[in-house]
FIBALUM-669525 format. One record per residue: x, y, z of N, C-alpha, C, O in turn. Coordinates in steps of 0.1 Angstrom, whole numbers, plus 5000, padded with zeros to 4 digits. Layout:
XYZXYZXYZXYZ/...
//
This chain:
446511784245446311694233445011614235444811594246/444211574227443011544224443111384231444111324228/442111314240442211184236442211094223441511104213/443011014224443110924211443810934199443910864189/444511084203445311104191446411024190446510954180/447511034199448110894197448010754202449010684200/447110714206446910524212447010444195447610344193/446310524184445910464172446910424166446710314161/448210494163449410414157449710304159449810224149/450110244174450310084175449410034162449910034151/448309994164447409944156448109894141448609784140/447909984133448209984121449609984118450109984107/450309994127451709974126452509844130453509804124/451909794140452209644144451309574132451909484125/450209604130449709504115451009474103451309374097/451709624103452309604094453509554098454309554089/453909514107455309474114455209304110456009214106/453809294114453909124116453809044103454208934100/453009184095453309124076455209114072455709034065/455709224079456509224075458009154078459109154074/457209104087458409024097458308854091459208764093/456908844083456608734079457508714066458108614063/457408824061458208894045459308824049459608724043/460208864060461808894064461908704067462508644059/461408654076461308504072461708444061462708374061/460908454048460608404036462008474032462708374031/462408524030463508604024465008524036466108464033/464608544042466108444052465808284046466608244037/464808204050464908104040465608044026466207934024/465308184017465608194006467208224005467708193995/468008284015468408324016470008234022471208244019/469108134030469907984034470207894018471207874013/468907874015469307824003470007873993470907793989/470108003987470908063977472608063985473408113977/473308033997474208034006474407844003475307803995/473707764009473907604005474107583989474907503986/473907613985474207613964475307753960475307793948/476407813971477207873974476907943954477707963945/475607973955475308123950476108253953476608273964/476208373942477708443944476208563947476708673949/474908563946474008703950473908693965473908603973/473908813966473408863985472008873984471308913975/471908843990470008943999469909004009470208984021/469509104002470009234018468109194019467309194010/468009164033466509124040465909284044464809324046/467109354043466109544049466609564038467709624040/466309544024466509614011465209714014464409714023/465109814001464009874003462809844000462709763991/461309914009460309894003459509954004459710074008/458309914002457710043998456910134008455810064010/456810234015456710284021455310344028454710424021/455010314040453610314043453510384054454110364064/452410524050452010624056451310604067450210534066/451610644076449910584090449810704093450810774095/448010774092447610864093446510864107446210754111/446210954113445210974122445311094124446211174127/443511124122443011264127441811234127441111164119/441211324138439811334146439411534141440011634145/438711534134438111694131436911714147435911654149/437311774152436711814162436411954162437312034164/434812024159435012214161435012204177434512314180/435212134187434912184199436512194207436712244219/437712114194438912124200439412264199438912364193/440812264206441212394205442312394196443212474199/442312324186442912334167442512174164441712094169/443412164153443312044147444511994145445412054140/444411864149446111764153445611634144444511584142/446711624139447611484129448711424134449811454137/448011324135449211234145450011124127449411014124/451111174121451511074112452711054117453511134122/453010894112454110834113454310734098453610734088/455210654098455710504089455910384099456510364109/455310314091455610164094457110154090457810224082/457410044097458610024099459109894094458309814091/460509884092461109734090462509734092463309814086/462909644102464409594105465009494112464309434120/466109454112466909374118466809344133467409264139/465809444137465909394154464509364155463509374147/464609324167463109294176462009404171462509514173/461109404168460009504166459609614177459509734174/459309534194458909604201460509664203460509774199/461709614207462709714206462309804194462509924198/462109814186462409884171461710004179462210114181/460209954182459210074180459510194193458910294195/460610134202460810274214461910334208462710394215/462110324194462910454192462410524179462010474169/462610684183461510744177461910754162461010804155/463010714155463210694138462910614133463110624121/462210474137461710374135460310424126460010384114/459710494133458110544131458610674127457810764123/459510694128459010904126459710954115460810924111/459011054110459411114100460811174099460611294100/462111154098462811284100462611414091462911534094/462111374079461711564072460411574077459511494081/460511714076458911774077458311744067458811764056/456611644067456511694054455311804052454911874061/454911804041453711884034452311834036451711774028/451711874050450611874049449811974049450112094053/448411924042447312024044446012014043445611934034/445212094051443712064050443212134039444112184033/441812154034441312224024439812204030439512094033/438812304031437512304034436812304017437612294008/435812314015434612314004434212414000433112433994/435312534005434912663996435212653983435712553977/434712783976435012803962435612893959434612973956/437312993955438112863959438112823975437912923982/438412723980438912643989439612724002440212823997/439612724012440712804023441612684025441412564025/442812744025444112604027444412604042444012704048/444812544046445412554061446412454059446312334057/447512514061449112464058449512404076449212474085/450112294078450412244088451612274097452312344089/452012264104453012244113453112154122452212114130/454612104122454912044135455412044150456712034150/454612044164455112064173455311924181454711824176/456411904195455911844200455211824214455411924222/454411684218454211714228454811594238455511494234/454411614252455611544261454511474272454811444283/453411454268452411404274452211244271451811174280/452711174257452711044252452510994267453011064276/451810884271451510754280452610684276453310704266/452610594286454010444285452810354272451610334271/453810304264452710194259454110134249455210174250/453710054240454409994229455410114221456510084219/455010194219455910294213456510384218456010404230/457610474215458110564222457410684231456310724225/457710744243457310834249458010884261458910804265/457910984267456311064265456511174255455511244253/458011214245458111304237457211214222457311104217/456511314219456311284202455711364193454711434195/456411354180455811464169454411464169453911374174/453811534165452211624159452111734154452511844158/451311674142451111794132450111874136449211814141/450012024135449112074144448312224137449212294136/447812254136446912394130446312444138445612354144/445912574145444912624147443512614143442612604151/443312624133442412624127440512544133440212454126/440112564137438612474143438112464129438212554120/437312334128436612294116435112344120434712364132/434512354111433312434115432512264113432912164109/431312294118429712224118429512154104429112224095/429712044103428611974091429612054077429012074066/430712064079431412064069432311974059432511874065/432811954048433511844042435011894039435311974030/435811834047437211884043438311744038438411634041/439011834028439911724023441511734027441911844028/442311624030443511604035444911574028445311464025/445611684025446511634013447911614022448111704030/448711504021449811514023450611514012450211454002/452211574012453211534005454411484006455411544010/454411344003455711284007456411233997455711183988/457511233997458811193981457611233967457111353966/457411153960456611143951455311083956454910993948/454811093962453611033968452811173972453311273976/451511133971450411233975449411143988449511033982/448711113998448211074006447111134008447011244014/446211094004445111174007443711124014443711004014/442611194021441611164023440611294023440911404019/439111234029438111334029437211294041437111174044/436611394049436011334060434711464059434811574053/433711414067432611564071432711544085432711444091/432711684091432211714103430811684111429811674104/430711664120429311664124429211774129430111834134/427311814127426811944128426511914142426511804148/426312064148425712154159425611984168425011884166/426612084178425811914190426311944201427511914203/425312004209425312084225424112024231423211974225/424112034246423312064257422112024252421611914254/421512114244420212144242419612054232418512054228/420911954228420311844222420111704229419811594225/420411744244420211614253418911664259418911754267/417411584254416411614261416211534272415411584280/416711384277416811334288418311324295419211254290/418411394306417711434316417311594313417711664304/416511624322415311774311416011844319417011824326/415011964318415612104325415412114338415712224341/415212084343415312044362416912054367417611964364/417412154374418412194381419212104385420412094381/418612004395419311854403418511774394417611784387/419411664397418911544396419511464405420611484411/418611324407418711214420418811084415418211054405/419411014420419410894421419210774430419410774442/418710684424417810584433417610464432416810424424/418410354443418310224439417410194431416410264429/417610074423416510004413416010074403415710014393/415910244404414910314398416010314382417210324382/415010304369415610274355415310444349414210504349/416310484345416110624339417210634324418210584319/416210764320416810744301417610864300417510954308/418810864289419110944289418910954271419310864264/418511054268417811064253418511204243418411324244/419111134234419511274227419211274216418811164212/419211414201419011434190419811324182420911334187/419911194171420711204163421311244149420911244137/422511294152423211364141423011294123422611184120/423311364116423511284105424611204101424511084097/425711294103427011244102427511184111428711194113/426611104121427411054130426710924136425910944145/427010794131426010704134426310634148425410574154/427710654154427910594169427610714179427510834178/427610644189427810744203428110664217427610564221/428910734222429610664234429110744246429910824251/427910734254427710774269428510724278429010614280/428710844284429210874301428410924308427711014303/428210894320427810984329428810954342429110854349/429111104343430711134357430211154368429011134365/430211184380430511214396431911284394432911254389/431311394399432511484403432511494415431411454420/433711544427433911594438435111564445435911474444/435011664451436311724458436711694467435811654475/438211684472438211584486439311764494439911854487/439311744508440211854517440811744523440211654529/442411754519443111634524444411704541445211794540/444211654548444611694564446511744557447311704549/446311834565447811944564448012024546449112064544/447212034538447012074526445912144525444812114527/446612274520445912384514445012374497444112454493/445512284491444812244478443912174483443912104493/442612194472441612114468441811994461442712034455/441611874457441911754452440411774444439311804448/440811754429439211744424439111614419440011584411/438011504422438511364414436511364411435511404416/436911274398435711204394435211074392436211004388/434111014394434110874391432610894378431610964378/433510784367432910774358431910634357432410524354/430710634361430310474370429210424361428710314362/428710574344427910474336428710464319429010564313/428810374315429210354301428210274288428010144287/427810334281426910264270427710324256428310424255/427410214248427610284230426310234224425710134226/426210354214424810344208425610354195426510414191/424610244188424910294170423410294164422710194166/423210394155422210374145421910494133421710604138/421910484123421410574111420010604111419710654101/418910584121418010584117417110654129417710654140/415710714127414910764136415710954146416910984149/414511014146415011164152416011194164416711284167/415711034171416411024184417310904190416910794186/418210904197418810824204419010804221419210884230/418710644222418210694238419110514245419410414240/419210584258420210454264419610474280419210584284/419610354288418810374301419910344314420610244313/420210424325420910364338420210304350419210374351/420310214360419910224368420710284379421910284381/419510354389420410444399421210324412421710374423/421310184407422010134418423210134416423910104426/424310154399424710104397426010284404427210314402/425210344409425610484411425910464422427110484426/425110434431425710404449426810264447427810264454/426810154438427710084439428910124434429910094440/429110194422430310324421430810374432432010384433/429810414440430210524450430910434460431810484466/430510304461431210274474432410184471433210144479/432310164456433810084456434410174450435510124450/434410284445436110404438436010534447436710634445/435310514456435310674465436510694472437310784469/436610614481437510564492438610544485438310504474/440310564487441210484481441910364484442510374494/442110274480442410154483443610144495443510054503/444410204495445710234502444910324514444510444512/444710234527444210334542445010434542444410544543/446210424541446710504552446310634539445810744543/446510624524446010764520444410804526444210914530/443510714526442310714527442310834543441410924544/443110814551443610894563443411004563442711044572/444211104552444611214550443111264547442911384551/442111194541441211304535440111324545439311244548/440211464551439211494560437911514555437011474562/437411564544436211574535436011584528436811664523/435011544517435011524504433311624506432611644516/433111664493432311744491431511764474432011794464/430411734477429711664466429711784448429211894448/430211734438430311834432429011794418427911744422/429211824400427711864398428011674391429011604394/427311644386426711544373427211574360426711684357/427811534353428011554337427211404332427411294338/426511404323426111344309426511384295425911464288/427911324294428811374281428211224271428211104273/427611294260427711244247428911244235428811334226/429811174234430111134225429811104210429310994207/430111194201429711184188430311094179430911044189/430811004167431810964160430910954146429810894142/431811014142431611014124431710894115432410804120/431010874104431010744098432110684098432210584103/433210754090434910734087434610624103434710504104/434410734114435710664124434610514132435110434141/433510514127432210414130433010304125433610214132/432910314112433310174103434610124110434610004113/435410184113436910144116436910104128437409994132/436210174135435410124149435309954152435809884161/433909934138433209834141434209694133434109574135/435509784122436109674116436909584129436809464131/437609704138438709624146437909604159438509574169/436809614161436209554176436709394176437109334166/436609354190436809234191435709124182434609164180/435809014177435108934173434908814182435908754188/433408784183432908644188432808504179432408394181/433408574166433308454161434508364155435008434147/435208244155435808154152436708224142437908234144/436208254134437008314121437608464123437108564117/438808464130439508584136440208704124440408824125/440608594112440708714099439508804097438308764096/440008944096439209014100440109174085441309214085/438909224077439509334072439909444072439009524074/441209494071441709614075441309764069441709804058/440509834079439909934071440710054075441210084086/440610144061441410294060440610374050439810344041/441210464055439910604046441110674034440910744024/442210624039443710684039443810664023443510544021/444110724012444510703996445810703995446410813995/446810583993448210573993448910574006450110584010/447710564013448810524030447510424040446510394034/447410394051446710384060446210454068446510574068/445110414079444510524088443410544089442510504082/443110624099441410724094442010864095442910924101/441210904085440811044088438611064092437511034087/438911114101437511134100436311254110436611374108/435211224121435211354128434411294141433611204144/434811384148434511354164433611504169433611614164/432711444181432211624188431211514199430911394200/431211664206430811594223429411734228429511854227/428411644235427811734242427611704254427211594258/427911814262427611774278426211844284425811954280/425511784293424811844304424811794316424711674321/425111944324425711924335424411944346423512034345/424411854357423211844367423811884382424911834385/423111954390423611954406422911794411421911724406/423711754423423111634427421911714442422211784451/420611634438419611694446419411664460420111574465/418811734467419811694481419111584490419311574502/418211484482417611384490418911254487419211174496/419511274473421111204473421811234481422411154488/421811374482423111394491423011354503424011324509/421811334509421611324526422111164522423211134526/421411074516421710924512423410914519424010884529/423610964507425310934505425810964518426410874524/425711104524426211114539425511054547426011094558/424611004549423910954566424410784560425210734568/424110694547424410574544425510564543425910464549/426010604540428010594533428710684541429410774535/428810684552429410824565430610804565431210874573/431410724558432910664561433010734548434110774550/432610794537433110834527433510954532434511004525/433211044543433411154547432411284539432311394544/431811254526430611344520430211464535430111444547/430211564529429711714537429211834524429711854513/427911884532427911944515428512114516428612184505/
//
């Protein structure tokens, strides 16, 4: 399953818990009083109401289909966080009618289904079982597709575009050079094409490598992820963000090793594997939404709730990633094993 397809529900679903819990107050109130003036009307506090779709989807051509993570906001009589670990709270029990539509003429439909998966993380909501809607289907490059759901008499809809072509060959820093090195103090760029449809970007750059752990026949493959930047802009042919190489041996010497000796014990050698520079793409839809719920610096914490969503909440919108992958050059390598010899590094 894709990162991020489910973390997003809490979100827009606790928003609506705490509107609605505020609702359920005002109605108990009301509710004392019409009871002291031994009024002969009830107030049912979980009467009905009106019903609110929470949508999330990431169009990715580089996944291997396309997933809908939908649920409902909720309302009831118990505690909220009790409410939300059980899965009828939020979940649909009918199937319903979804579907994509691309910008042909006519249109290609792609009709949904629901599977699940058993991967959910611990967090606020139920897991690790949970519904997703799911298609085969890969969205192509720089395309515009529309999202219809059908629920009771309600239609839910949205529209999102893909971002075009975005590989390798659009990261011109670091260049075509086989290895690459790194080196205290030294400031280096990493520079790529910008998309149209896609005004953020989120860099990584990983450490890969492999550890041979004493009495075990498997390989252990682990990575340290030791640079993080976000870039945003609409403007100009390129996008460019800088590392320095100290912040790579300081990585190296505080997540190499594991905290716990006695595991640290077992691993007879670790062995240096390549460099990834993964760019991260994000589509306008999922920018704005982005930049609505970032944290704020400033005093005034009301803040507006953004959705792309027509008759429900959410995003719909599009994601894509390019990697280039580097060998590490072997004047690093000698570094890391003659300076850092407790890491156990051998090439």
């Amino acid at each position: 399953m894709p990162a991020g397809v489910i973390d997003f529900l809490p979100i827009f679903a606790l928003c609506y818990i705490i509107k609605m819990k505020r609702f359920t107050l005002i109605l108990l109130l009301l509710t004392g009083l019409l009871l002291f003036n031994r009024c002969d009307n009830d107030v049912d506090i979980n009467a009905s109401y009106q019903d609110i779709v929470v949508v999330y989807g990431l169009l990715d051509p580089q996944d291997d289909g396309t997933y809908l993570k939908i649920n409902k906001a909720f309302l009831g009589p118990e505690n909220a966080l009790i409410m939300a670990k059980i899965p009828d709270s939020s979940q649909f029990l009918q199937k319903l009618e979804v579907k994509i539509l691309d910008d042909n003429n006519p249109p290609n439909v792609y009709t949904f289904d629901t599977i699940t998966i058993s991967n959910k993380e611990e967090g606020l909501f139920y897991n690790p079982y949970q519904q997703i809607y799911f298609h085969p289907f890969i969205p192509l490059p720089d395309t515009r597709y529309s999202l219809q759901i059908f629920y009771n008499d309600m239609e839910i809809t949205s529209e999102a575009t893909t971002i075009g072509n975005f590989t390798e060959t659009n990261i011109s820093k670091p260049g075509f050079a086989k290895a690459i090195g790194f080196q205290k103090d030294l400031v280096n760029p990493v520079i790529w094409d910008r998309q149209e449809e896609a005004p953020r970007y989120d860099v990584t750059i990983r450490f890969n490598f492999k550890e041979v752990w004493e009495g075990q026949t498997d390989t252990v493959f682990r990575h340290i992820d030791w640079f993080r930047d976000t870039r945003k802009t609409t403007v100009g042919d390129e996008v460019e963000t800088y590392y320095n190489g100290s912040s790579f041996f300081t990585a190296i010497e505080t997540f190499v090793a594991y905290a716990d000796a006695a595991t640290e014990e077992k691993v007879i050698h670790r062995y240096f594997g390549n460099v990834e520079f993964i760019i991260e793409a994000g589509g306008t839809e999922l920018n704005t939404y982005m930049e609505v719920t970032e944290p704020s610096s400033s005093i005034i914490q009301d803040r507006p709730q953004y959705s792309n969503i027509e008759n429900g909440v959410g995003i719909f919108s599009a994601r894509t990633r390019a990697i280039k992958t580097k060998k590490l050059n072997d004047e690093t390598k000698f570094n890391l094993k003659d300076n850092y010899y407790w890491l156990k590094f051998e090439f």
